[in-house]
N, C-alpha and C positions, 0 to 999 in steps of 0.2 A: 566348526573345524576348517581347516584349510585344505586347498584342491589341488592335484594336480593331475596331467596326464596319463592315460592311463601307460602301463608297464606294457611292453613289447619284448614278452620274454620267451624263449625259443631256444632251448639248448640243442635241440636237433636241424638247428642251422647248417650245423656241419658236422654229418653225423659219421660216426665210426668208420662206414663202407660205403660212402657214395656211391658206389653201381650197384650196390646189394638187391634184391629184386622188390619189386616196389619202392623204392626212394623217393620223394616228392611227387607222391599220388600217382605213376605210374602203373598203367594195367601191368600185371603179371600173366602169362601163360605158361600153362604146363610143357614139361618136355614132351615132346612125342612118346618117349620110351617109358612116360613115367602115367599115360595117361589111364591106366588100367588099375596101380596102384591108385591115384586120384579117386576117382571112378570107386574101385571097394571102400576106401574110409569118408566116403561123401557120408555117411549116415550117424557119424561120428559126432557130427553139431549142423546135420540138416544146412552145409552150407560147404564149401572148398576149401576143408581141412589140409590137403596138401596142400594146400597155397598158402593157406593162413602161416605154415609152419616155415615155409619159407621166408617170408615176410619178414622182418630185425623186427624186435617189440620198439623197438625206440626209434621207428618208421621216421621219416621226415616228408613232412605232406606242406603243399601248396598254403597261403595266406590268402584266402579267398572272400575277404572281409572286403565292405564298401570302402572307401578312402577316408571317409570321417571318420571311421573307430577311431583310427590313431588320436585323432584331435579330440576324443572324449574325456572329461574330467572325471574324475572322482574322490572319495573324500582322502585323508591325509590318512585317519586314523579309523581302518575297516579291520570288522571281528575276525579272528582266525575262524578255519571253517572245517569240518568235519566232512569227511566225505564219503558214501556209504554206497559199496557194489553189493549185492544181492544177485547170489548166482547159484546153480544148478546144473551137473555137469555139463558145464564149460568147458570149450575145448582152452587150454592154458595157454594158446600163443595168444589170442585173443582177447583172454583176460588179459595178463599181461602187459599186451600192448594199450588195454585202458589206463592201468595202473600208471607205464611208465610216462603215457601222452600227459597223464594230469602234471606228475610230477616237472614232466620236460618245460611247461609252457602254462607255470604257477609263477606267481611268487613267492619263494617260499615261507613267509613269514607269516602266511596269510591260512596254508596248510598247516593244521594241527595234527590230524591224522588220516591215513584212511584208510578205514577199517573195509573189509572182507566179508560178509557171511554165507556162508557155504550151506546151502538150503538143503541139506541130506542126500552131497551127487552121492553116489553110486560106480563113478567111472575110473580106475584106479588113475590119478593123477592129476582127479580133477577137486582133489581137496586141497586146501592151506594148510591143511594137518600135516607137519612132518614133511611139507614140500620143498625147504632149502629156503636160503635166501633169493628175496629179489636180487640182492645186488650179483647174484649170480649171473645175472642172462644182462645184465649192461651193468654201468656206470654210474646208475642216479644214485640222490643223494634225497633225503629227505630230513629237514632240521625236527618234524615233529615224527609220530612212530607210525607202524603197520603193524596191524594187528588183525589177527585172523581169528572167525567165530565158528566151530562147528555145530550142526545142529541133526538132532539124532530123529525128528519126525517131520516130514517135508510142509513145510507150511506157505508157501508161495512167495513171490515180491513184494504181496501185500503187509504180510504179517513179518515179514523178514527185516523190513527196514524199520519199524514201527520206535523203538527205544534204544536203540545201538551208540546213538551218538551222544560225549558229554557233556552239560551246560558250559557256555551262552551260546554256541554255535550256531549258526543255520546248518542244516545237511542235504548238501544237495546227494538224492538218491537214483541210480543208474543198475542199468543189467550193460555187463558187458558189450562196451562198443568203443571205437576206433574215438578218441576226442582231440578235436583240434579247437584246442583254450584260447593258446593268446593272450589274450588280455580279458578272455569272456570271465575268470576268475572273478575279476574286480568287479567288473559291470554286471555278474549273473549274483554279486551277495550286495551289490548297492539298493534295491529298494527293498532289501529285507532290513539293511542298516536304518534306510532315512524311516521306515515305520513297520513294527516287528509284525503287525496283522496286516500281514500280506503276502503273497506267496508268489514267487521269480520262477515261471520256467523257462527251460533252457530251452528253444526248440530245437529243429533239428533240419537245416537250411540246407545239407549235405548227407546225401545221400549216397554211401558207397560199397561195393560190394569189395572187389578190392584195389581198384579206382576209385576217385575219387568224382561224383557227381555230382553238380547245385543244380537247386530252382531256382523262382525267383523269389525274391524277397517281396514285404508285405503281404505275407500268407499268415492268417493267424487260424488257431485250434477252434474246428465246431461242431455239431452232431449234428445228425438229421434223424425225424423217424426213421426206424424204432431204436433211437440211441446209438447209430452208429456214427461213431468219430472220424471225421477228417481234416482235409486239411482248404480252405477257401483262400482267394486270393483277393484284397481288401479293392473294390470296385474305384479306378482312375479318379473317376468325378469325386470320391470321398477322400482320393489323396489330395488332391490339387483343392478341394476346397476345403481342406483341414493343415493344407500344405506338410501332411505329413514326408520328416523326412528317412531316410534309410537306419538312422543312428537314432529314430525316435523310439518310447516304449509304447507299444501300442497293446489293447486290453482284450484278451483272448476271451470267450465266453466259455472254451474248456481246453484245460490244457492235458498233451498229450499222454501225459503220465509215467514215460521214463525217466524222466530227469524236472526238477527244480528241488528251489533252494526255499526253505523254510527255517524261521528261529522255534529251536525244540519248544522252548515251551508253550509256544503261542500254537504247534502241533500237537502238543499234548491237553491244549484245554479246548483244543477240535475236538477231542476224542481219536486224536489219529485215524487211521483208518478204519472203518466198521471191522470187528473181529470176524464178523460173520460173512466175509468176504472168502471167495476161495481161490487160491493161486495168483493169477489175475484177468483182471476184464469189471470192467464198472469203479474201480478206483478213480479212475483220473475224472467222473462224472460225478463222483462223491464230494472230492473236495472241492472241486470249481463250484458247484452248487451251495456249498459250503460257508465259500470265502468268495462269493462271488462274483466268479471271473477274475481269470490272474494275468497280471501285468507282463507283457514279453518284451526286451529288446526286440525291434525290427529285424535288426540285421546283426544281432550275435555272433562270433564266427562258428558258434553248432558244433553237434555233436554227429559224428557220421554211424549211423545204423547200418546192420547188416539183414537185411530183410531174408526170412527162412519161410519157404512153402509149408513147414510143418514144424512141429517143435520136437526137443529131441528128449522132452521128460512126458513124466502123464499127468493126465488131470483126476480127481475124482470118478469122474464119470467119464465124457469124452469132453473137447475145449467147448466146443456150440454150449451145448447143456449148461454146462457150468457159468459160463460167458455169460448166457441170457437168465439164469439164475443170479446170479451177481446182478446185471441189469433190472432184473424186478423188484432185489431188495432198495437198490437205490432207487429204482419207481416209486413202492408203496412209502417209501419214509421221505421225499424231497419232491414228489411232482403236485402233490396236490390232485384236482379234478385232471390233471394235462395226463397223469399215469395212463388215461384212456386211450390216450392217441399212441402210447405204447403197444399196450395190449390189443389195441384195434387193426394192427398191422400184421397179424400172424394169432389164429387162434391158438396154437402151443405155447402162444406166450403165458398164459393164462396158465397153463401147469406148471411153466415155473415161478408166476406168480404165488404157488399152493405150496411149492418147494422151499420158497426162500427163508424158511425159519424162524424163530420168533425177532419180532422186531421191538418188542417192546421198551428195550434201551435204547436201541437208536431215535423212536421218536420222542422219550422224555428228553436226551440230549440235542434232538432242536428247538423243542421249547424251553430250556436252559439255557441255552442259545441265544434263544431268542430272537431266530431267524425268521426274515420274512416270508411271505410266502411267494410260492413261484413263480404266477403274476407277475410278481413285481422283477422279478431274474429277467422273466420276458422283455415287459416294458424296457426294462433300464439295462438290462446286458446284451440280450440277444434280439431287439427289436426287428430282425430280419428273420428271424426264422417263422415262417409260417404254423402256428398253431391252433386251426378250426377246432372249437369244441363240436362233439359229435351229438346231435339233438337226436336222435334214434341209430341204432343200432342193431344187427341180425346176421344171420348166413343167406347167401341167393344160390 
């Protein structure tokens, strides 16, 4: 098929209220007189709900992409894409302002839908149920629908986004955040187009509370013992002798797990996400192990995340628990002999290696699979990460 530039689409170029409070990624402060108010609804979404509410949903934030995006090609004829929020009360200016950033700065031809699912809030306003139209709080327009899913037993991000979307889509799936697209639409479903077993995330190069903040670019997703995710930054000497450039895709060995694009069906003969997953925590170390290691643009223009000291729903148990219960299930069925260097970092890992449930579907579907073993993830994906097998073992 034929190529061309990518789309530079941005309807909140010139948006409704130009001095409105935050406008092109400006900090917001509160009133003085309002700071007490502030201050009691903080606990509302574990984050400056008063501020949030100030904020226009159809913000217009900074173009903070490197200068080759714009010269980036892509194909003529890309699938329309499904796009799936998985939320839990959410505070709504928030949501919202995800909904309407996608819409603002898509092309619309390319959006089919984007569906909602409402994880069982609890917070009066914080459902799709019965909540009015978008087109109420602005202006957008979308050529495909929105559609809202309620759900009456809270089952997490994991299991929330699992079948929502409908064929040939990729879906890329999101918990409420601020997204500055762009052109990332085109470029975040192209290597799900040129080969459907493969999975695009989207990282998240902008980091904003309600300013806008970057890092730097060439950071890709990766763990350390005992499976905790971050974020590394790809060493000078392997750019300059790979000549990697900012607009290149570069191969995360785990992606971070809020956002990429996947073709359903090639997600559905993964087995989607392990059932046996809870809320979340170990998902995003499931699939990269998986499919692995997933392909990033460099320099996407990202998604902006709102980082919370604490979350504003419950877990099972408390988050830790659950977290490193998730992380054992994905140990016992994906590490092989290496689950040791897990378990070897904290002997409580060990109880919730005894918690994690039966696993006996999960490993007949890696050797259906027919995946390799971990070893080989090592060697060929993550050949940096230090992994000593442990030749004796005890407490001192």
């Amino acid at each position: 098929p034929g190529m061309h530039r990518v789309l530079s689409l941005d309807v909140t170029l010139a948006p409704r209220d130009p001095r409105a409070p935050g406008q092109f990624g400006q900090p917001v402060a509160v009133p003085a007189d309002k700071q007490e108010e502030a201050k009691s609804r903080w606990k509302e979404g574990n984050f400056n709900v008063y501020l949030s509410d100030m904020i226009p949903v159809d913000r217009a934030i900074p173009d903070t992409r490197p200068a080759g995006c714009s010269e980036q090609q892509v194909h003529d004829e890309l699938p329309s894409t499904s796009v799936i929020m998985c939320f839990v009360d959410e505070v709504w200016s928030a949501l919202l302002r995800s909904v309407h950033s996608v819409l603002a700065r898509s092309p619309p031809h390319l959006i089919q839908e984007i569906i909602l699912v409402d994880d069982c809030s609890t917070k009066g306003g914080g459902s799709m149920m019965g909540s009015g139209s978008l087109a109420s709080s602005g202006s957008m327009a979308c050529s495909g629908s929105m559609m809202g899913s309620g759900s009456t037993t809270d089952s997490g991000s994991i299991k929330s986004s699992a079948s929502m979307a409908p064929d040939p889509s990729p879906a890329p799936c999101s918990s409420p955040q601020d997204t500055q697209n762009f052109a990332a639409h085109q470029r975040f479903i192209l290597p799900v187009d040129v080969s459907r077993d493969c999975v695009s995330e989207l990282v998240s190069p902008i980091f904003p509370l309600f300013s806008y903040m970057t890092v730097d670019n060439f950071q890709r997703g990766v763990f350390t013992w005992p499976m905790n995710f971050g974020w590394k930054q790809i060493p000078q000497e392997v750019i300059e002798k790979n000549k990697i450039k900012e607009t290149d895709i570069i191969r995360c060995p785990v992606m971070a797990g809020g956002l990429f694009s996947i073709d359903k069906k090639y997600f559905s003969e993964l087995g989607m996400y392990d059932p046996g997953l809870e809320v979340w925590g170990g998902e995003n170390m499931e699939i990269s192990f998986k499919v692995g290691g997933c392909p990033t643009p460099a320099a996407l223009p990202g998604v902006g995340h709102i980082f919370r000291n604490d979350n504003p729903y419950s877990f099972p148990k408390d988050r830790v628990r659950t977290v490193e219960r998730n992380l054992a299930r994905v140990a016992e069925v994906w590490l092989d002999e290496y689950k040791e260097l897990f378990y070897g970092h904290a002997p409580h890992l060990l109880r919730a290696g005894a918690a994690a449930g039966e696993l006996g579907a999960q490993r007949e579907l890696r050797r259906r699979l027919r995946c390799r073993p971990f070893r080989w993830y090592l060697r060929s994906v993550y050949p940096d990460l230090r992994a000593p097998l442990a030749k004796a073992g005890g407490l001192v």
